[in-house]
C-alpha positions in Angstrom: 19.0 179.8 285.0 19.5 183.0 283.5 19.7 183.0 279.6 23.5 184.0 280.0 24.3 180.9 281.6 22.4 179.2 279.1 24.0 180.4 276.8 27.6 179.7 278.2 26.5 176.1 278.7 25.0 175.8 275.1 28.7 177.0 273.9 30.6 175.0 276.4 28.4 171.9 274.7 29.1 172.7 271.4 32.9 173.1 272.0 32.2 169.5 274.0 31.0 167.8 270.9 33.9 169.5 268.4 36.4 167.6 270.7 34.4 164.2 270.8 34.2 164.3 267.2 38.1 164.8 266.8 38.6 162.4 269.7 36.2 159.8 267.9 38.7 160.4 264.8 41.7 158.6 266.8 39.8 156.6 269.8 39.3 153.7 269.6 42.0 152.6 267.5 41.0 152.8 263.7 41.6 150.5 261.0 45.2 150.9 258.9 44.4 153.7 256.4 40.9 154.6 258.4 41.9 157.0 260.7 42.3 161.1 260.4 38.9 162.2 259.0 38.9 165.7 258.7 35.6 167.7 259.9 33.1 167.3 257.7 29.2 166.7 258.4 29.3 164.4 261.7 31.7 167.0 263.5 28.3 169.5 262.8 25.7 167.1 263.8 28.0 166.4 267.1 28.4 169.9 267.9 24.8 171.0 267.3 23.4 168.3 268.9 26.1 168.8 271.9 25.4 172.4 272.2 21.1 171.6 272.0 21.5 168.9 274.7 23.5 171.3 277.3 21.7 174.8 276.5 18.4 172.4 277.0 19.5 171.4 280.4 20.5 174.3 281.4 17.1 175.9 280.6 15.3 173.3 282.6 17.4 171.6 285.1 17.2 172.8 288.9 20.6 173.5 290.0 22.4 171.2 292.5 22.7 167.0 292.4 20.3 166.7 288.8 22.0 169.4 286.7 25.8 167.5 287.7 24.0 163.7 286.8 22.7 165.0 284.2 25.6 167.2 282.3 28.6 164.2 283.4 26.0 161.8 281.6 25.1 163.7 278.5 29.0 163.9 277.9 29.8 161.1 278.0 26.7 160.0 275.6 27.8 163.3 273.2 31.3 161.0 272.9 29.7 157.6 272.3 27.5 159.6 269.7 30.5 160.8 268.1 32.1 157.8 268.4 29.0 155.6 266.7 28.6 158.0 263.9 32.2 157.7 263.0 33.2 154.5 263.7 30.1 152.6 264.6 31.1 151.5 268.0 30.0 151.9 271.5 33.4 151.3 273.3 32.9 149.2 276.5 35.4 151.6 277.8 32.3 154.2 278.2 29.6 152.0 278.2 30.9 149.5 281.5 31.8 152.4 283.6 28.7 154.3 282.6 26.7 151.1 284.1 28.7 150.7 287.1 28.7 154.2 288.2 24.8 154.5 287.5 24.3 151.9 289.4 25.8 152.7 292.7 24.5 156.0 291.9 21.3 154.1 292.0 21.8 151.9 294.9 23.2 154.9 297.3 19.7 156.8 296.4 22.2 159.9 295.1 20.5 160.3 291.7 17.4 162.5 292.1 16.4 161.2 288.6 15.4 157.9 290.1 14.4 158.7 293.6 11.3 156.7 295.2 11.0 154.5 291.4 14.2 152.7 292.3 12.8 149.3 291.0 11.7 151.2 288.0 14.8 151.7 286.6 16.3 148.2 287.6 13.2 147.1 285.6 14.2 149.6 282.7 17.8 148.1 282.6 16.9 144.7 281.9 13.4 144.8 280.0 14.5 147.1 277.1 17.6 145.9 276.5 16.2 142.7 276.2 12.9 144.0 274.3 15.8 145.1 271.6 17.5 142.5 271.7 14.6 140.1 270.7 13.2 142.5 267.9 16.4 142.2 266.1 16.7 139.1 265.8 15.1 138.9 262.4 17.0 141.1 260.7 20.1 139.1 261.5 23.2 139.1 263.5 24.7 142.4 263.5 21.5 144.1 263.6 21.8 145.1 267.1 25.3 145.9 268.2 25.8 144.3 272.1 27.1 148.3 273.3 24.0 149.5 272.0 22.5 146.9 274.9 25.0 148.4 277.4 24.0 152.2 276.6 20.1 150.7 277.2 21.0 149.4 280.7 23.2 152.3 281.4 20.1 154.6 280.3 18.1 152.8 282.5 19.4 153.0 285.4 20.1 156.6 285.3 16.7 157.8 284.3 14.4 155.1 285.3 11.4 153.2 283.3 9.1 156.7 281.8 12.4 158.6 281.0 13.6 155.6 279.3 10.6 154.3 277.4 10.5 157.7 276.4 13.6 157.8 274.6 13.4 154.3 273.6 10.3 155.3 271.6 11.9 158.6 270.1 15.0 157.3 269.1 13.0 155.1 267.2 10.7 157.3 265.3 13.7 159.8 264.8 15.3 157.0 262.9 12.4 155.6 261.1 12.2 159.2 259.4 15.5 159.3 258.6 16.2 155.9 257.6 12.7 156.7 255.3 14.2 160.1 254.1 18.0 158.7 253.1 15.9 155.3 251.2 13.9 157.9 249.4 16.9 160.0 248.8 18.7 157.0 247.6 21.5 157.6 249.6 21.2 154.3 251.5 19.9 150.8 250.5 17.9 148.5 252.1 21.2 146.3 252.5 23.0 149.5 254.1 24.2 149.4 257.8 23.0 152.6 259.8 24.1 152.6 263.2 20.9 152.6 265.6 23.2 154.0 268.3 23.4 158.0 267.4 19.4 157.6 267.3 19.0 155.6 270.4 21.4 158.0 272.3 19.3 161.2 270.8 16.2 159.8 272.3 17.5 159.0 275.6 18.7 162.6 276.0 15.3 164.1 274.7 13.5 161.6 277.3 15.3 163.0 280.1 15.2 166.8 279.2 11.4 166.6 278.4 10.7 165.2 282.0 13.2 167.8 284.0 
C-alpha cells in the first residue's frame, strides 16, 4: 500500500485505541467508586500500540480477505488490551464471539491465514491454552486468568500453530523484561498482580504481522 494509506490506517488505529481506552473506562461495569479514569498512561500505550498494529498491517498485508481478518481481529484485541490494562479482564463478551467466529472462519476455509494448515490451528487452540494453563499452576490460583485461555484459543484458530507459538513466545519475553524492569524499578513486588493479558495480546499481533 502506498505510504498515505499507511499512514491513514496508522491514524485510524491510534484514534481506534483512544476510544477502547475510554470505552474500557465504563465497560464492563466497574466497581462503586472505580469507574471514570481520566487519560493518563494506558490511554498512550493503547493508542500507540493501536496505531503500530494497523500502520504495520497496512505496510505488509495484501489487500483483499487477510487485510479485513486481520484489521476486524486486531480491534477487537486493541479493546481487550485496553480493557486488561484497566480493569484486568478479558470479557467473555469478546473473547466467546471472537472463538466462534474464528472458528467457522476456520471450518468454511475463508481465512487465508490458516489455509492448507487447518489442523494446525485446531492443534494451536487446544495445546497452548492448555500448556498455560499447566505452567501456572504453581504460582497459584489467579495466576492465569480463564479469558486469557479464551484469547489463546481464539488466537489459534485465527492464525494457526507458527503464528501462534510465535506470539506465545514474544509475549512472554516482552513481559519477562518488563516485569524485570518494574522489580528493579521497585515499582512492583514480587506479590504484585500484572496482568499477562496486554503482553500475551502484544505477542499475538507481532506473530501475525511478522509472518504476513
Amino acid at each position: 500500500m502506498t505510504p498515505l494509506v499507511v499512514a491513514v490506517l496508522a491514524l485510524a488505529g491510534a484514534a481506534w485505541g483512544l476510544a477502547s481506552d475510554r470505552i474500557a473506562v465504563r465497560w464492563p461495569a466497574h466497581e462503586p467508586g472505580q469507574g471514570g479514569r481520566r487519560p493518563g498512561w494506558r490511554t498512550v500505550v493503547t493508542a500507540v500500540a493501536s496505531a503500530l498494529a494497523f500502520g504495520m498491517l497496512a505496510a505488509r498485508a495484501p489487500e483483499g480477505a487477510t487485510l479485513a481478518i486481520v484489521a476486524a481481529w486486531f480491534a477487537v484485541l486493541v479493546l481487550l488490551f485496553a480493557i486488561d490494562l484497566d480493569q484486568r479482564l478479558l470479557p467473555d463478551l469478546l473473547t466467546l464471539p471472537s472463538v466462534g467466529v474464528a472458528a467457522v472462519l476456520l471450518a468454511t476455509g475463508v481465512n487465508p491465514l490458516v489455509h492448507g494448515e487447518e489442523v494446525g490451528a485446531v492443534v494451536a487452540a487446544v495445546l497452548f491454552p492448555a500448556v498455560l494453563l499447566a505452567l501456572s499452576i504453581p504460582f497459584g490460583s489467579g495466576a492465569l486468568g480463564l479469558g486469557d485461555v479464551k484469547l489463546m484459543v481464539a488466537a489459534g484458530l485465527v492464525a494457526g500453530f507458527s503464528r501462534t507459538l510465535s506470539g506465545l513466545l514474544a509475549g512472554a519475553i516482552v513481559a519477562g523484561v518488563v516485569l524485570v524492569v518494574l522489580l528493579a524499578l521497585r515499582r512492583i513486588t514480587l506479590r504484585s498482580y500484572v496482568p499477562f493479558g496486554p503482553f500475551l495480546i502484544a505477542g499475538i499481533a507481532w506473530g501475525i504481522l511478522v509472518t504476513l
